[in-house]
C-alpha positions in Angstrom: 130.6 165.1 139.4 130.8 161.6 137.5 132.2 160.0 140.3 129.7 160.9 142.5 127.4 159.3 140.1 129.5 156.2 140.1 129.2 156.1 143.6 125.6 156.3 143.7 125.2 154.1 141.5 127.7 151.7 143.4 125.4 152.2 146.9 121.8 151.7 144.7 120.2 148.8 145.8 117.5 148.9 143.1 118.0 145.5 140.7 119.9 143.8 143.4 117.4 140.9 143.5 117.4 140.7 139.6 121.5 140.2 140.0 121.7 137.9 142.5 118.8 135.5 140.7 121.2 136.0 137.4 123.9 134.8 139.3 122.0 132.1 141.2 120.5 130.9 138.0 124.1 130.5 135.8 125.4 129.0 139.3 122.7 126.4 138.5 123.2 126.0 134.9 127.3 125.9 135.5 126.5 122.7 138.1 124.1 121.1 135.8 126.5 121.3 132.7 129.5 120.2 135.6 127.5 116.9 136.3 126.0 116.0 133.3 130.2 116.1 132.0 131.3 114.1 135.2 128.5 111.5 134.5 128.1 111.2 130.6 130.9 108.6 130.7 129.8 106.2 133.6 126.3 106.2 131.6 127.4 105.6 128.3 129.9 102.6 129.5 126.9 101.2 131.4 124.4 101.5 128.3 127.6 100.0 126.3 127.9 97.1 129.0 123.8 96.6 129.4 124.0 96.1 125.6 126.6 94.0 125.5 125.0 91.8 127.9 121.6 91.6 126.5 123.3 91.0 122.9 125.4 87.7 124.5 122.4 86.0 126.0 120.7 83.1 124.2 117.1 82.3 125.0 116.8 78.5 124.9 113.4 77.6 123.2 114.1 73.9 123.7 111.1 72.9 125.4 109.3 73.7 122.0 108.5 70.8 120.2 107.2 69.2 116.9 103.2 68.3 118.1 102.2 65.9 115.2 98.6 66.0 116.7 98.3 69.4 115.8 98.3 68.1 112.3 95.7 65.6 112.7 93.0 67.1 110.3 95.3 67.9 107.7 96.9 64.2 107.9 93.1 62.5 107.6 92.6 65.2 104.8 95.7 64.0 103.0 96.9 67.3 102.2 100.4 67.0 104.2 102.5 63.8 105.3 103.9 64.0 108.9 107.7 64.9 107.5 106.3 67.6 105.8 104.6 68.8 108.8 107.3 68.5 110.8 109.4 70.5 108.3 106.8 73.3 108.3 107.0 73.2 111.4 111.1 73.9 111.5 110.7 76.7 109.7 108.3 78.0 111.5 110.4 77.2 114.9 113.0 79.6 113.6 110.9 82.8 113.0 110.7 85.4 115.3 107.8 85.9 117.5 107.1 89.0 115.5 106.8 87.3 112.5 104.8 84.9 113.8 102.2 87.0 115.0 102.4 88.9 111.7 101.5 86.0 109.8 99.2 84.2 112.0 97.0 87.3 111.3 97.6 87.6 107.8 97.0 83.7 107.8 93.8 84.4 110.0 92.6 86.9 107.7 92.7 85.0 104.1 91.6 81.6 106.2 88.4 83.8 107.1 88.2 85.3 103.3 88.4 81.6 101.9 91.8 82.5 100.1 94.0 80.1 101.9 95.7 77.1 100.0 96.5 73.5 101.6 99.9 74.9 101.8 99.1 77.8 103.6 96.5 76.4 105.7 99.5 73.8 106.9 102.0 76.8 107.4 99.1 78.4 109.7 99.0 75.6 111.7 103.0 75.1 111.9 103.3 78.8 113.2 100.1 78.8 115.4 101.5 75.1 117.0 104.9 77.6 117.8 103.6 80.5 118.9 101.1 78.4 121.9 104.3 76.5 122.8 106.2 79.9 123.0 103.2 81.3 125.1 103.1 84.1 122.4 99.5 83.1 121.4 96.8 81.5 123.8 95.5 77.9 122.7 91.7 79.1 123.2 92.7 82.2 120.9 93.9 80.0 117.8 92.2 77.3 117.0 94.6 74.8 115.9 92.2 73.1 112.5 90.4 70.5 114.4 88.2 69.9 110.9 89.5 70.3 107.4 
């Protein structure tokens, strides 16, 4: 008698569809985790090789240079000799365009609150002359101090 029940459980096509989605469904799973192994490699040399690349390149930012007009208001002030302006200007050559930014608008912000000293207000220009020369900046949005 059991093995009649085996049998008809063995001919029972009830579930059938349920089984063959199962095994459809690992199939698909199996493949995935197959080429997702077959591939990790090529796309972690490539990231390793992109980076590589990207790290090895130097941006020239040659065609920046020390604009002693920019300085004109703070020269007929007398607050800062063209050396000095040129200095400020180094320094400011060798920050990073985010650092820039950042401090144009902190500079922007205590220039418009009144808190500025000479020395800043001559550091504000330096890093605003850089960042329109490294087309971070727009000329018409940074007005280089025209009076002082």
């Amino acid at each position: 008698m059991s093995v009649s029940r085996f049998h008809r459980f063995l001919r029972c096509e009830s579930g059938a569809i349920t089984v063959d989605w199962v095994v459809l469904t690992a199939a698909t799973a199996g493949m995935a985790l197959a080429a997702t192994a077959v591939i990790e490699d090529g796309i972690a040399t490539l990231a390793s090789n992109l980076d590589a690349e990207l790290r090895s390149q130097q941006i020239s930012d040659a065609f920046v240079v020390f604009q002693s007009s920019h300085f004109d208001a703070l020269y007929d002030a007398g607050t800062i000799t063209e050396d000095a302006a040129e200095a400020l200007f180094m320094v400011a050559n060798e920050m990073t365009n985010a650092e820039i930014l950042s401090g144009l608008e902190d500079g922007l912000l205590a220039y418009n609150d009144g808190t500025l000293t000479d020395a800043e207000v001559a550091r504000l220009v330096a890093m605003a002359s850089v960042g329109v020369q490294r087309n971070i900046i727009a000329p018409e949005d940074v007005n280089l101090v025209s009076t002082y």
